[in-house]
N, C-alpha and C positions, 0 to 999 in steps of 0.2 A: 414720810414725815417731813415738815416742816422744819428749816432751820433759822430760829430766832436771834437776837441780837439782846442780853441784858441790859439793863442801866447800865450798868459796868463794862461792859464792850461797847455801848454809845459814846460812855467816858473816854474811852481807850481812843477811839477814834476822834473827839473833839481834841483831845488836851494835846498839847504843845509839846510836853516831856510825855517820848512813848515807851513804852515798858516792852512793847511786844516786838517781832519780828517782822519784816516786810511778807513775807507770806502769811502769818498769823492775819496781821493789819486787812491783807488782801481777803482774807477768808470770813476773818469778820465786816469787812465791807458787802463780801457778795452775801453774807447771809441776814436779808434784809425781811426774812418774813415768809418771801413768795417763791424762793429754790427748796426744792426737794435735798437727800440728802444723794441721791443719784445725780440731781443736775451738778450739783458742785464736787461731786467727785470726777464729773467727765471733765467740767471747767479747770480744775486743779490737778487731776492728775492721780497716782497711784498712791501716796504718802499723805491723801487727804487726810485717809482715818487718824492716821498721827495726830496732823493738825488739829482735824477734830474734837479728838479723844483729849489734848492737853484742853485746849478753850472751856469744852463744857466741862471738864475737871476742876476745874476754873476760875469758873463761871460769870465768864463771858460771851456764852452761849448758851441756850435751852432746845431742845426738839419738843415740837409742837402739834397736836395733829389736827388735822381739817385747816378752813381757813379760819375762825377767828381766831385774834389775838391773845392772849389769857391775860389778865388785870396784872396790874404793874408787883401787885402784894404776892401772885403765884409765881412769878419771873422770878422776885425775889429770892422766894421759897426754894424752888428751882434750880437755882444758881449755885446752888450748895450740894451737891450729893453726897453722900457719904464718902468715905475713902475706902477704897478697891486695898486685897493685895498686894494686886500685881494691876501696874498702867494699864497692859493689854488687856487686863479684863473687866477696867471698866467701859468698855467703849459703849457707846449705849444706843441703840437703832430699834425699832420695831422688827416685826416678821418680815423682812423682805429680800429679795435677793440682793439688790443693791445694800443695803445693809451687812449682810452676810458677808457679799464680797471686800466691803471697807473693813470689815473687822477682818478677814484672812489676808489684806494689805499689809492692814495693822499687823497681823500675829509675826505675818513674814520679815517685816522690816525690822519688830525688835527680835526675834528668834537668829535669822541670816545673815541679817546684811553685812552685818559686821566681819560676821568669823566663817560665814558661807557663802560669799557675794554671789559665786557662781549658781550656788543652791536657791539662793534668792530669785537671782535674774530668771530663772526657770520658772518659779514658782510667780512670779510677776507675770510671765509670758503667759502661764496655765492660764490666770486668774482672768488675763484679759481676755483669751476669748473663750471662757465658761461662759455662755448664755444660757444654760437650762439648768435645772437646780440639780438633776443627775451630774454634770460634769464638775459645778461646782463641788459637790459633795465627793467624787473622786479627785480630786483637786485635796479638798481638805482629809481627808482620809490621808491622801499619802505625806500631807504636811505632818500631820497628828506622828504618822507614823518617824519621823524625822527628830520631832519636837521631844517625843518620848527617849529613843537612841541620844539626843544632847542635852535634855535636863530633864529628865526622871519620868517615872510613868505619873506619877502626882500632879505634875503639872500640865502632861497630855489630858488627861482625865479633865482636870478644872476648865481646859482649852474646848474640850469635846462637850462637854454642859454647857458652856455657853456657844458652841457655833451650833449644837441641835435645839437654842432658844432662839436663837437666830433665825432656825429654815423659816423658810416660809410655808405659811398652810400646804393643804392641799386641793387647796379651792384652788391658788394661782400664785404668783410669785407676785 
């Protein structure tokens, strides 16, 4: 998928007085239309999905798929999703691995970091060199199982619905 820039993160980027952060700024610069949502997670780093996940909350960013552009009226449209929950669970990706793995970034950084650092940084190391959707998926299973033991099974459950809307087919990742 494709990662777009709204009227509103064009804005963000011309005006004088900026509202966003220097890595937001940064994130919305490189997402000019033509990066994947994998090219700018290698560019950026492990904490993309955060970044991510707040901008198109946003909406100051859209995912986009193929190459054309969508009319200025569907960006719009776009630019509004509903409101999620829970943050972590609006992150929004197609079937891909690369997707899959920005949302188990995401899950990690708000679930860990804070009150797990050590459990995090593990969970970081897994994720980077999961390359095949088996290892990803043990990866996230044992997250799941973590997530459950510190905030409830309810909330493992809503985490497990969306990382199996996540996988990728089985055609391929």
């Amino acid at each position: 998928m494709l990662v777009r820039r709204t009227p509103k993160g064009q804005e963000e980027l011309r005006a004088r007085e900026r509202t966003l952060g220097l890595r937001e700024r940064g994130l919305l610069f490189l997402a000019d239309g033509t990066r994947t949502l994998a090219s700018l997670a290698t560019a950026l780093g492990p904490d993309t999905g955060v970044l991510l996940d707040a901008l198109l909350r946003d909406g100051y960013l859209v995912l986009a798929v193929g190459d054309s552009a969508p009319p200025v009226a569907r960006l719009a449209e776009a630019a509004a999703p509903a409101p999620a929950p829970h943050a972590a669970d609006s992150f929004q990706a197609g079937r891909s691995l690369a997707g899959m793995r920005m949302y188990l970034f995401d899950v990690c950084e708000r679930m860990f970091a804070r009150g797990a650092p050590e459990t995090a940084e593990r969970y970081r190391q897994r994720l980077r060199q999961a390359r095949e959707v088996e290892a990803m998926l043990a990866v996230a299973r044992e997250m799941l199982q973590d997530v459950e033991e510190l905030a409830g099974e309810q909330r493992a459950r809503g985490l497990r619905e969306r990382i199996e809307a996540l996988m990728p087919d089985a055609g391929g990742a």
